[in-house]
mmCIF file of the N, C-alpha and C atoms, coordinates in Angstrom:
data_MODEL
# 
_entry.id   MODEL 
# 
loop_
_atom_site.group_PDB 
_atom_site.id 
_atom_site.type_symbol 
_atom_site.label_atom_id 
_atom_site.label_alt_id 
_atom_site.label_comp_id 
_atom_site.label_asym_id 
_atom_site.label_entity_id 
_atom_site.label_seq_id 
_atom_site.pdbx_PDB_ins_code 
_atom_site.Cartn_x 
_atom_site.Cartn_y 
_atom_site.Cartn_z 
_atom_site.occupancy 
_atom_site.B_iso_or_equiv 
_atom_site.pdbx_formal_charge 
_atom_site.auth_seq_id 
_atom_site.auth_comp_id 
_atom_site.auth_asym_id 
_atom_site.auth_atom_id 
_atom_site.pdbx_PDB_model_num 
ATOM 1   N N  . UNK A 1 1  ? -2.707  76.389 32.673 1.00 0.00 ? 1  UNK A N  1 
ATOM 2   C CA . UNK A 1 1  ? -4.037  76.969 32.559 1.00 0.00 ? 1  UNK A CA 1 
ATOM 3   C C  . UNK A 1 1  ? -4.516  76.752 31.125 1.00 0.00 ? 1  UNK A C  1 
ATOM 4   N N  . UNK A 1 2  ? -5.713  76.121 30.910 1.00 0.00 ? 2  UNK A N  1 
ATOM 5   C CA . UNK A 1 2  ? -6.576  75.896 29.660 1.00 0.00 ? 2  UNK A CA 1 
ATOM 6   C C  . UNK A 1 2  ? -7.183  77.968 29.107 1.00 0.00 ? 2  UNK A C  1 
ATOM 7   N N  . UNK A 1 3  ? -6.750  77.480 28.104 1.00 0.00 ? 3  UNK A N  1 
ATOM 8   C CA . UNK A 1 3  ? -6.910  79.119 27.325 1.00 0.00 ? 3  UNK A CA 1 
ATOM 9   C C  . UNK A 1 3  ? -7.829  78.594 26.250 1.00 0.00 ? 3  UNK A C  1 
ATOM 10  N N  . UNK A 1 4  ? -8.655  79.538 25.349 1.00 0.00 ? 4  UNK A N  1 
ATOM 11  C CA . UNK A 1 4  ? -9.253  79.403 24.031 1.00 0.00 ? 4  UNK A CA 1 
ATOM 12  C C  . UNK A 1 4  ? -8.290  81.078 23.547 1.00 0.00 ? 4  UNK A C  1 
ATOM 13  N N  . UNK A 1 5  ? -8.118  80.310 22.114 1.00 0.00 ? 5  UNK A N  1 
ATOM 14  C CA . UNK A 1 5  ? -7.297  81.542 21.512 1.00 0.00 ? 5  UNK A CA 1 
ATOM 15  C C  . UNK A 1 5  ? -8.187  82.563 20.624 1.00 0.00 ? 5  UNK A C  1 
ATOM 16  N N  . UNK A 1 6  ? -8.287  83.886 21.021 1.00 0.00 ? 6  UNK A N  1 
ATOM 17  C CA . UNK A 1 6  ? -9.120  84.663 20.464 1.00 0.00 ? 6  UNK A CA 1 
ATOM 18  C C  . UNK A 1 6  ? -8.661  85.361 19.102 1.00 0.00 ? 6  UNK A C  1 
ATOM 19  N N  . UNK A 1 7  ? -7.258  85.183 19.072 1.00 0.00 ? 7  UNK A N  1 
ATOM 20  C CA . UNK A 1 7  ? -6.348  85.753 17.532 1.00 0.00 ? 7  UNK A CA 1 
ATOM 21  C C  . UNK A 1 7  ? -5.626  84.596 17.374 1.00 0.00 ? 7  UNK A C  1 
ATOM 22  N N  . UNK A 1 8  ? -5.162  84.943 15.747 1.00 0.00 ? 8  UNK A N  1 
ATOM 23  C CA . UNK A 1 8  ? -4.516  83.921 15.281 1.00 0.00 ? 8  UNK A CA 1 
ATOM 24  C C  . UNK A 1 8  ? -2.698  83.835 15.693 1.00 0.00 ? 8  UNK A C  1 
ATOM 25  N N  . UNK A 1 9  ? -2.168  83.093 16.782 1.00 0.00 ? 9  UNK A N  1 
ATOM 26  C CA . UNK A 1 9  ? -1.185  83.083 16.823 1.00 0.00 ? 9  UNK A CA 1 
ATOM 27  C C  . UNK A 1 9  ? -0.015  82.043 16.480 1.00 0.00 ? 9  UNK A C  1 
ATOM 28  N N  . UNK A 1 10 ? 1.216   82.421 16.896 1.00 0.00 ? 10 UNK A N  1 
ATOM 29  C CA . UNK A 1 10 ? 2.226   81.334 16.145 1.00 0.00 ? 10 UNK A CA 1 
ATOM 30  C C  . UNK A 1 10 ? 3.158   81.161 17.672 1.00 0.00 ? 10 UNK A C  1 
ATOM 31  N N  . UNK A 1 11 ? 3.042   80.024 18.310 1.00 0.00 ? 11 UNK A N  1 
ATOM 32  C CA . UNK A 1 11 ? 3.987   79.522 19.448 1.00 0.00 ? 11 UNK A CA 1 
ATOM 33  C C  . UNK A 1 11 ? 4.342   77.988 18.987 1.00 0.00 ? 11 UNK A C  1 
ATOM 34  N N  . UNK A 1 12 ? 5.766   77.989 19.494 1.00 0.00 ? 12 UNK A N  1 
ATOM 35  C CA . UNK A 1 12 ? 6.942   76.813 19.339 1.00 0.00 ? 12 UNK A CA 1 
ATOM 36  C C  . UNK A 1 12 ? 6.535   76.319 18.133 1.00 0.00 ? 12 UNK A C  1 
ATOM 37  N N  . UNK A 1 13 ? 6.250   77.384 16.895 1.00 0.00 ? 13 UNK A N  1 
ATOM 38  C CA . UNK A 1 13 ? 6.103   76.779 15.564 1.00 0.00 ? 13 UNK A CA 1 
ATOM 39  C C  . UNK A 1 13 ? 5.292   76.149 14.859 1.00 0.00 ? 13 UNK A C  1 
ATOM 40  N N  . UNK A 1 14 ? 4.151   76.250 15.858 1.00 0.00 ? 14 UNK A N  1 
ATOM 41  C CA . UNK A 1 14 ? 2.576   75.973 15.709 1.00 0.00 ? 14 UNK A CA 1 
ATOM 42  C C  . UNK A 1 14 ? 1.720   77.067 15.808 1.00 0.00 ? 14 UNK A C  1 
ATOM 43  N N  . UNK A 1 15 ? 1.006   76.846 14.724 1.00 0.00 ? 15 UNK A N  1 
ATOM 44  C CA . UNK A 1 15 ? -0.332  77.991 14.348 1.00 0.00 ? 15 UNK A CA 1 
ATOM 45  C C  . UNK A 1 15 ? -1.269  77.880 15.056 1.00 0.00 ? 15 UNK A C  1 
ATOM 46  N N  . UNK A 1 16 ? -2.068  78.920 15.924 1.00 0.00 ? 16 UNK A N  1 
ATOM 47  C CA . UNK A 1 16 ? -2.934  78.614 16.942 1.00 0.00 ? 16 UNK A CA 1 
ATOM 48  C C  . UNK A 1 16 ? -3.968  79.598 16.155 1.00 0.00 ? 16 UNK A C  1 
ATOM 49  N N  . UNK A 1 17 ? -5.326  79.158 15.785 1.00 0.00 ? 17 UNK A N  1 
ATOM 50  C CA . UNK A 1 17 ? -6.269  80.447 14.909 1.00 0.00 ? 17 UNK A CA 1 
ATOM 51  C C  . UNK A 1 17 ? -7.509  80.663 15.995 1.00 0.00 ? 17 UNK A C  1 
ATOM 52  N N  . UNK A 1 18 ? -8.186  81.616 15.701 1.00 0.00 ? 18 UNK A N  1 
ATOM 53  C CA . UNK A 1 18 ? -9.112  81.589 16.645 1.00 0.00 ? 18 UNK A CA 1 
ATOM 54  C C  . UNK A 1 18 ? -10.498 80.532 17.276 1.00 0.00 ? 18 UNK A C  1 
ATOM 55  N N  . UNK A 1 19 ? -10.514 80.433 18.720 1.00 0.00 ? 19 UNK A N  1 
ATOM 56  C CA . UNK A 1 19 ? -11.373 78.976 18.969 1.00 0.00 ? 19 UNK A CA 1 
ATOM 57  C C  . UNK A 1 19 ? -9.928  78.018 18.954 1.00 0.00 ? 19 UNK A C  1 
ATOM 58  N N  . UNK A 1 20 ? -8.836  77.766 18.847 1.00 0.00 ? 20 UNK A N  1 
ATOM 59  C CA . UNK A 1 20 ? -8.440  76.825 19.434 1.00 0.00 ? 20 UNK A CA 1 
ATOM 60  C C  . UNK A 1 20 ? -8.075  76.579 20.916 1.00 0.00 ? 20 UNK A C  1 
ATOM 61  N N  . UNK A 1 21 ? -8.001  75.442 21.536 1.00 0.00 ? 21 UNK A N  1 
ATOM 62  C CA . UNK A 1 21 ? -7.350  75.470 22.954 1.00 0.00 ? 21 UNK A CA 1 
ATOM 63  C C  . UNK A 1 21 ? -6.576  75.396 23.030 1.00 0.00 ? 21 UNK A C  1 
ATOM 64  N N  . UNK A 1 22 ? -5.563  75.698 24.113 1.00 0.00 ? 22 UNK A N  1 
ATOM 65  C CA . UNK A 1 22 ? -4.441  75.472 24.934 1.00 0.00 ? 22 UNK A CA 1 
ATOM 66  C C  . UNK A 1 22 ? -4.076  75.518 25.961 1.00 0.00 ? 22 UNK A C  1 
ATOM 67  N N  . UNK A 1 23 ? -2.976  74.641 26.601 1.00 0.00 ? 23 UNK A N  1 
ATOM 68  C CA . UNK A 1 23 ? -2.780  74.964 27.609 1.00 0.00 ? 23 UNK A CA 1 
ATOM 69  C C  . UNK A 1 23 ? -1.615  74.850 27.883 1.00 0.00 ? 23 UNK A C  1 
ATOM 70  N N  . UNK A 1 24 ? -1.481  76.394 28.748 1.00 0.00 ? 24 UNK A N  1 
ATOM 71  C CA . UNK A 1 24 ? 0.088   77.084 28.860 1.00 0.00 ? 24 UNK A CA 1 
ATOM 72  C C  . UNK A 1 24 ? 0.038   77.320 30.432 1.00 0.00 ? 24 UNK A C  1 
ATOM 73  N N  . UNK A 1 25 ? 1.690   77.449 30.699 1.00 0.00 ? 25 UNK A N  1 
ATOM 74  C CA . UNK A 1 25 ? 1.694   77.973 32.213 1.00 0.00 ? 25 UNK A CA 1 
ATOM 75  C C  . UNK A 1 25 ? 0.832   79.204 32.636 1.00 0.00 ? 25 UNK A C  1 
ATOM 76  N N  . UNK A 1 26 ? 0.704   79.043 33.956 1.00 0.00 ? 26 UNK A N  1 
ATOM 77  C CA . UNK A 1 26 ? 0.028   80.079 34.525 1.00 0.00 ? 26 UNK A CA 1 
ATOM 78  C C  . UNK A 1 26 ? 0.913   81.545 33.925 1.00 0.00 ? 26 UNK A C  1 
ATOM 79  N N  . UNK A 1 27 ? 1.730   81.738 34.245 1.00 0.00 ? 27 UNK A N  1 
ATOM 80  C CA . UNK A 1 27 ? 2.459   82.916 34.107 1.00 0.00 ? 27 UNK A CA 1 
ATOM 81  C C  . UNK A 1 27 ? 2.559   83.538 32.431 1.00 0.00 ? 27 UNK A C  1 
ATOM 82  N N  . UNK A 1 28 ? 2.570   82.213 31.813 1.00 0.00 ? 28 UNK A N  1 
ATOM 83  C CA . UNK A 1 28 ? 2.186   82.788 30.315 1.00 0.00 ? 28 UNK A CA 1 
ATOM 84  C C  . UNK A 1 28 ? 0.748   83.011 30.111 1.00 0.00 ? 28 UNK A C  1 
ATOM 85  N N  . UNK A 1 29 ? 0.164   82.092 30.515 1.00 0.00 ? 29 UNK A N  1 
ATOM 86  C CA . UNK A 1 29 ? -1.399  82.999 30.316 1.00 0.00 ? 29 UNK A CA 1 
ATOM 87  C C  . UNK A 1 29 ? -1.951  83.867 30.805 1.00 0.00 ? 29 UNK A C  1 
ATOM 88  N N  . UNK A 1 30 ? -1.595  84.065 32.035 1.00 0.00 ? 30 UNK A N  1 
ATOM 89  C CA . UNK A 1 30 ? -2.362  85.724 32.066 1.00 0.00 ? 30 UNK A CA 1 
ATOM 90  C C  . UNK A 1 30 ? -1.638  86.881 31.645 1.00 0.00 ? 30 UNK A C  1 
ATOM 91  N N  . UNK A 1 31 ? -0.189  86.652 31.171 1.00 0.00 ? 31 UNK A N  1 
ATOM 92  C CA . UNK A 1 31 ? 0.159   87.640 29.944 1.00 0.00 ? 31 UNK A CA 1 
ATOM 93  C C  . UNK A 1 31 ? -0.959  87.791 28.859 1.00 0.00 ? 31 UNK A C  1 
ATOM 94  N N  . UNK A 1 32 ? -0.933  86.469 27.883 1.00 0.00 ? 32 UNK A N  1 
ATOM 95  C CA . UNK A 1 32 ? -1.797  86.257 26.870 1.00 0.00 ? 32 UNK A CA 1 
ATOM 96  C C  . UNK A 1 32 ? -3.256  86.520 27.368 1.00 0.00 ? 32 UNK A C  1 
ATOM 97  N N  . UNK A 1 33 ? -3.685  86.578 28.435 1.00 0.00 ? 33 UNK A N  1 
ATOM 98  C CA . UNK A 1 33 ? -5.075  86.911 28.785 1.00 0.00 ? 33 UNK A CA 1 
ATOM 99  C C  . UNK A 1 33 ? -4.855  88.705 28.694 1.00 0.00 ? 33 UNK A C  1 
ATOM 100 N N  . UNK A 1 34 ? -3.810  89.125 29.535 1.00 0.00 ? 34 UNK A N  1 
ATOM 101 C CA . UNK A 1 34 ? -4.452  90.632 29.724 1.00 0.00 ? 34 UNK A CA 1 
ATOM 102 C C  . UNK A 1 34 ? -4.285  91.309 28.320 1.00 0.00 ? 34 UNK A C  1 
ATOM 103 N N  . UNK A 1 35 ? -2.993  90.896 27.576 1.00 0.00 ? 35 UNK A N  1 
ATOM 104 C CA . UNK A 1 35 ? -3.370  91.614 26.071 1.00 0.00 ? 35 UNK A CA 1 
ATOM 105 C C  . UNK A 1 35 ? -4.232  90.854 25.411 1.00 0.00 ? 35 UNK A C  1 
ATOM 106 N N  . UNK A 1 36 ? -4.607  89.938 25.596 1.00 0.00 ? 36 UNK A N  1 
ATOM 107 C CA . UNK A 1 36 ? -6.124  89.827 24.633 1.00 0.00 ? 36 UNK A CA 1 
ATOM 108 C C  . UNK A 1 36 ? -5.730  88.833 23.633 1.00 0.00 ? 36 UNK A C  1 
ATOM 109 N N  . UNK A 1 37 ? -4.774  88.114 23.486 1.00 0.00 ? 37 UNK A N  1 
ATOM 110 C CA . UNK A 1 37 ? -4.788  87.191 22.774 1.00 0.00 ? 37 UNK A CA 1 
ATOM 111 C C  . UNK A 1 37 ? -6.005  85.913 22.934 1.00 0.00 ? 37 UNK A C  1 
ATOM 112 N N  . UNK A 1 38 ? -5.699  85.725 24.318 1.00 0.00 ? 38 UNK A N  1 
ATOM 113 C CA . UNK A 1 38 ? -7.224  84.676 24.433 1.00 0.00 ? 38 UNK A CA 1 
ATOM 114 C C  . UNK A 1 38 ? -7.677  84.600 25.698 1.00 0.00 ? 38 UNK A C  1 
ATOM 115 N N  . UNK A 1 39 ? -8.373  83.400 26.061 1.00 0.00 ? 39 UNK A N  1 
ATOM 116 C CA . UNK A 1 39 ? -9.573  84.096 27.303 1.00 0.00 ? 39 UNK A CA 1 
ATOM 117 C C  . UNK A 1 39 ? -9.193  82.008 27.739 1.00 0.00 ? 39 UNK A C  1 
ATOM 118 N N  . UNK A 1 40 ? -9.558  82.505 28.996 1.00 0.00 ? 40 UNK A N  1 
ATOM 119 C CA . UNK A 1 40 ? -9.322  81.041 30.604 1.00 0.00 ? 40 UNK A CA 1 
ATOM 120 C C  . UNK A 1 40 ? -10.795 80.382 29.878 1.00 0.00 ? 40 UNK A C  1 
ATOM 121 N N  . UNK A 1 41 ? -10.588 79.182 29.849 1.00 0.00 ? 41 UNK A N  1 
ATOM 122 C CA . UNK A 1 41 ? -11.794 78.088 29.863 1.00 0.00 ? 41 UNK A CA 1 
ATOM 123 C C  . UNK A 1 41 ? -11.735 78.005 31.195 1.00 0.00 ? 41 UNK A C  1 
ATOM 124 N N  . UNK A 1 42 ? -13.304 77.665 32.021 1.00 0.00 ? 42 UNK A N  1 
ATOM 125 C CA . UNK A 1 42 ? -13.580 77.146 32.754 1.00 0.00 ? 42 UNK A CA 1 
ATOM 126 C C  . UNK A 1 42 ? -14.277 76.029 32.811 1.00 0.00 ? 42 UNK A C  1 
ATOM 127 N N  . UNK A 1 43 ? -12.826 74.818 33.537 1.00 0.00 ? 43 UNK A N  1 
ATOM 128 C CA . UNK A 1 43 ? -13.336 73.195 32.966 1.00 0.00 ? 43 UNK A CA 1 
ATOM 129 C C  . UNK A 1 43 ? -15.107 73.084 33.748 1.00 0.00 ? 43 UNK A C  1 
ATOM 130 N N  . UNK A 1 44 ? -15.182 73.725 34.539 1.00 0.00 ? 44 UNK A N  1 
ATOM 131 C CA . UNK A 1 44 ? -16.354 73.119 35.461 1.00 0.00 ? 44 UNK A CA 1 
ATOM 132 C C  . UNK A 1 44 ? -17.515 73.721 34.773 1.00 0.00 ? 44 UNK A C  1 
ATOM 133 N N  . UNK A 1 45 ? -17.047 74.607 34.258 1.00 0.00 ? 45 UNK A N  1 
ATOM 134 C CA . UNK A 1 45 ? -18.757 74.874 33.155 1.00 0.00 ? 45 UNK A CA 1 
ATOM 135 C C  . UNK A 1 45 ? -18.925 73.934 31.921 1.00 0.00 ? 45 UNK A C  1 
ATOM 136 N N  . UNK A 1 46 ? -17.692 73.334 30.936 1.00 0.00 ? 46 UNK A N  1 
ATOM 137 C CA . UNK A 1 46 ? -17.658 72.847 30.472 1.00 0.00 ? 46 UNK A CA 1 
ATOM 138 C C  . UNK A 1 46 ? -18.201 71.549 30.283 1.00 0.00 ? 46 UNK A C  1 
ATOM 139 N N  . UNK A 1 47 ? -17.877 70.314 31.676 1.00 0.00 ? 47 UNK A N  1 
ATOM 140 C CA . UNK A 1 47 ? -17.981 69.391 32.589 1.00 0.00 ? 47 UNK A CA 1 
ATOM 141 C C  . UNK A 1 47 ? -19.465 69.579 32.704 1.00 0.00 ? 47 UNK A C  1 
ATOM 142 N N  . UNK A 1 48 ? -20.128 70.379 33.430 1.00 0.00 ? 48 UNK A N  1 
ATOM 143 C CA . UNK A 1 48 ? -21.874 70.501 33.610 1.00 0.00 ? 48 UNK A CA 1 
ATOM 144 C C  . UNK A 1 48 ? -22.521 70.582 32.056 1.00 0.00 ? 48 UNK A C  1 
ATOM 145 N N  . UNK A 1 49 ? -21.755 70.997 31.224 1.00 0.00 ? 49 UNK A N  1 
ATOM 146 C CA . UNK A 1 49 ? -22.829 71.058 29.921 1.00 0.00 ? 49 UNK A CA 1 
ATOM 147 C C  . UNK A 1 49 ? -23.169 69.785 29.540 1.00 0.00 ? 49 UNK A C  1 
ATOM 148 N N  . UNK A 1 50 ? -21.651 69.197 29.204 1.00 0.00 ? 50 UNK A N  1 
ATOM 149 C CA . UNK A 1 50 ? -21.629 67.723 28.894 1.00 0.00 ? 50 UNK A CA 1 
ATOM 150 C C  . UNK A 1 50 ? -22.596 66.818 29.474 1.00 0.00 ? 50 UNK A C  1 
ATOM 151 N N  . UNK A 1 51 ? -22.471 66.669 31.086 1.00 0.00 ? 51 UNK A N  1 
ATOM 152 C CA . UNK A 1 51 ? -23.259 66.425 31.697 1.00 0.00 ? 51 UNK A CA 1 
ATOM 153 C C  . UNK A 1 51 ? -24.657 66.336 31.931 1.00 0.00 ? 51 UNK A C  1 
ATOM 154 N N  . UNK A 1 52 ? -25.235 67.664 31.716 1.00 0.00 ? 52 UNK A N  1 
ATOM 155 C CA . UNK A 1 52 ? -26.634 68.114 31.612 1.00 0.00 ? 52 UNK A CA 1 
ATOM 156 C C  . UNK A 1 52 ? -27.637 67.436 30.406 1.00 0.00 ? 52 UNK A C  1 
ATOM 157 N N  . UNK A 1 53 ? -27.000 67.052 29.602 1.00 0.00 ? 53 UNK A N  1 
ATOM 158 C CA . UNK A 1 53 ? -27.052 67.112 28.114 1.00 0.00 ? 53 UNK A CA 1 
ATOM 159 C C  . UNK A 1 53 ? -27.309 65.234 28.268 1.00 0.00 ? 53 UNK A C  1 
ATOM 160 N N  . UNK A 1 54 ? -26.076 64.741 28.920 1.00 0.00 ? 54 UNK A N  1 
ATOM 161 C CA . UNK A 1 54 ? -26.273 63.105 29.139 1.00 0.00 ? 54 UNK A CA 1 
ATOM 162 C C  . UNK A 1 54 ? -27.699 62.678 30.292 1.00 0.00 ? 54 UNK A C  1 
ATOM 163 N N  . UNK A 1 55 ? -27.832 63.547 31.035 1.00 0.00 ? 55 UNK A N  1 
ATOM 164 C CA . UNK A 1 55 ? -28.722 63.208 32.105 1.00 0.00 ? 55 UNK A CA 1 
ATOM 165 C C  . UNK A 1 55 ? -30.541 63.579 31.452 1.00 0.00 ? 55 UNK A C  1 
ATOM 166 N N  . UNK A 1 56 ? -30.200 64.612 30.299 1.00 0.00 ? 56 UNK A N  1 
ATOM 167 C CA . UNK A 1 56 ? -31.479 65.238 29.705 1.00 0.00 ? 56 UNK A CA 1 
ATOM 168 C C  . UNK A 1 56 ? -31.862 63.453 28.628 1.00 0.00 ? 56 UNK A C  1 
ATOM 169 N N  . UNK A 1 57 ? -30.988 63.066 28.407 1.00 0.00 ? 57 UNK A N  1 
ATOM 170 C CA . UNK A 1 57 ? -31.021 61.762 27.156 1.00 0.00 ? 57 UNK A CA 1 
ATOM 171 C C  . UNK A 1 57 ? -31.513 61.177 27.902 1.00 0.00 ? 57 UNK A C  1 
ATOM 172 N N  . UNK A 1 58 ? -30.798 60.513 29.263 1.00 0.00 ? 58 UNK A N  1 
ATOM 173 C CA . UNK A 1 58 ? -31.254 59.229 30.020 1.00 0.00 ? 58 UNK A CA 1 
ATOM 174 C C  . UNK A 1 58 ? -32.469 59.176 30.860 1.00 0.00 ? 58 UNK A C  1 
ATOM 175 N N  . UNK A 1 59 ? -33.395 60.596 31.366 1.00 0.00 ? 59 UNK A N  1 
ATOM 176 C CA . UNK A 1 59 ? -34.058 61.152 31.455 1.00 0.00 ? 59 UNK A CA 1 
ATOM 177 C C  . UNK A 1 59 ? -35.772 60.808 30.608 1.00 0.00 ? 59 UNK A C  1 
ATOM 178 N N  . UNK A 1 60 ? -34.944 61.655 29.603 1.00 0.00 ? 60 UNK A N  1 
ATOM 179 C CA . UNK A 1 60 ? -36.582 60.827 28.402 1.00 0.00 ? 60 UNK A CA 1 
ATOM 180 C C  . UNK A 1 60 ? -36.204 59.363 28.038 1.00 0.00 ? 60 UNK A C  1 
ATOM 181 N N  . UNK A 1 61 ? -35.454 58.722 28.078 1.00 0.00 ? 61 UNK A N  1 
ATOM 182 C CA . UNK A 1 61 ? -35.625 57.600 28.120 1.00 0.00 ? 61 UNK A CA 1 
ATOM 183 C C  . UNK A 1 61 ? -36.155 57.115 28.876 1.00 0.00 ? 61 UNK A C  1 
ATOM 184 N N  . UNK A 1 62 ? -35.942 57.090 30.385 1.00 0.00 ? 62 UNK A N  1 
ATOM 185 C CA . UNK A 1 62 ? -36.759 56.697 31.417 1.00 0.00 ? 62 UNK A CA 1 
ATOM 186 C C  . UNK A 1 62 ? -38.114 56.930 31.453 1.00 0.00 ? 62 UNK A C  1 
ATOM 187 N N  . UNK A 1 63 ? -38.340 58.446 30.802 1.00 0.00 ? 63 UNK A N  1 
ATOM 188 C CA . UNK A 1 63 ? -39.718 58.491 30.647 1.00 0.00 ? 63 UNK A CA 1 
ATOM 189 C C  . UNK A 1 63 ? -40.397 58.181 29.816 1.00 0.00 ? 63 UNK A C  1 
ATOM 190 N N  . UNK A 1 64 ? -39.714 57.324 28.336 1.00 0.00 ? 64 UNK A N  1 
ATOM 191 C CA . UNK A 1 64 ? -40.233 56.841 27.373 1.00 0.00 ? 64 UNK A CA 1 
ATOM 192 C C  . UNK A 1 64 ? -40.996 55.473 27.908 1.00 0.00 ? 64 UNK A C  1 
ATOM 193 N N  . UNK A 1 65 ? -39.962 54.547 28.831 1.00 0.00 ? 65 UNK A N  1 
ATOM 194 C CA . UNK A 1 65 ? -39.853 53.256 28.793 1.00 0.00 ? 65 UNK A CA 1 
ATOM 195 C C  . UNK A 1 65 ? -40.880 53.138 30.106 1.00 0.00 ? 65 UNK A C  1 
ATOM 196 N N  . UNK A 1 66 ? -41.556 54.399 31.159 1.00 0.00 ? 66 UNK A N  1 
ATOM 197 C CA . UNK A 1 66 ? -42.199 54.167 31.833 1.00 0.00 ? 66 UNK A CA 1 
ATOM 198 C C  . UNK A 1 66 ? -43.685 54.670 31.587 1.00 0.00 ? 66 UNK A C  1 
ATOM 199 N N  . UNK A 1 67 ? -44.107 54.999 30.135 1.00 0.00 ? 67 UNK A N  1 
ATOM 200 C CA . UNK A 1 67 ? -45.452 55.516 29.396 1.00 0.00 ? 67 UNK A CA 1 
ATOM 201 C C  . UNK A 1 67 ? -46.061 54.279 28.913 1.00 0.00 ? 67 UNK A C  1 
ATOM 202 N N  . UNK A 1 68 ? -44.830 53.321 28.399 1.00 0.00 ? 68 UNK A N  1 
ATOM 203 C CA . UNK A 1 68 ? -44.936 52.087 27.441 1.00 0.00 ? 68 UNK A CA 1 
ATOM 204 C C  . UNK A 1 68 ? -45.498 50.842 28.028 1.00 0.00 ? 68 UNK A C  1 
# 
């Protein structure tokens, strides 16, 4: 499971500060979720931003190149 880390932690000897990702077994993260160390990314919201964002570009382009 993809996590963002909400405190600064220390696993297998690596510093994790807040805003970084990871991804740990299921069973370790919703430990680390219910005390609050960090919070589940959801890839599919992620995936649509990216997305939205490429289709908004190619978009006014099309509507540049069909004014001209």
């Amino acid at each position: 499971m993809e996590l963002k880390i909400k405190t600064s932690i220390l696993r297998d000897g690596k510093r994790y500060e807040n805003g970084d990702k990871i991804d740990l077994p299921d069973h370790i993260a919703t430990i680390w979720i219910s005390r609050g160390y960090a919070s589940q990314i959801n890839k599919k919201q992620s995936k649509a931003k990216i997305e939205t964002k490429e289709l908004k570009i190619e978009s006014k382009e099309t509507k540049d190149n069909a004014t001209n």
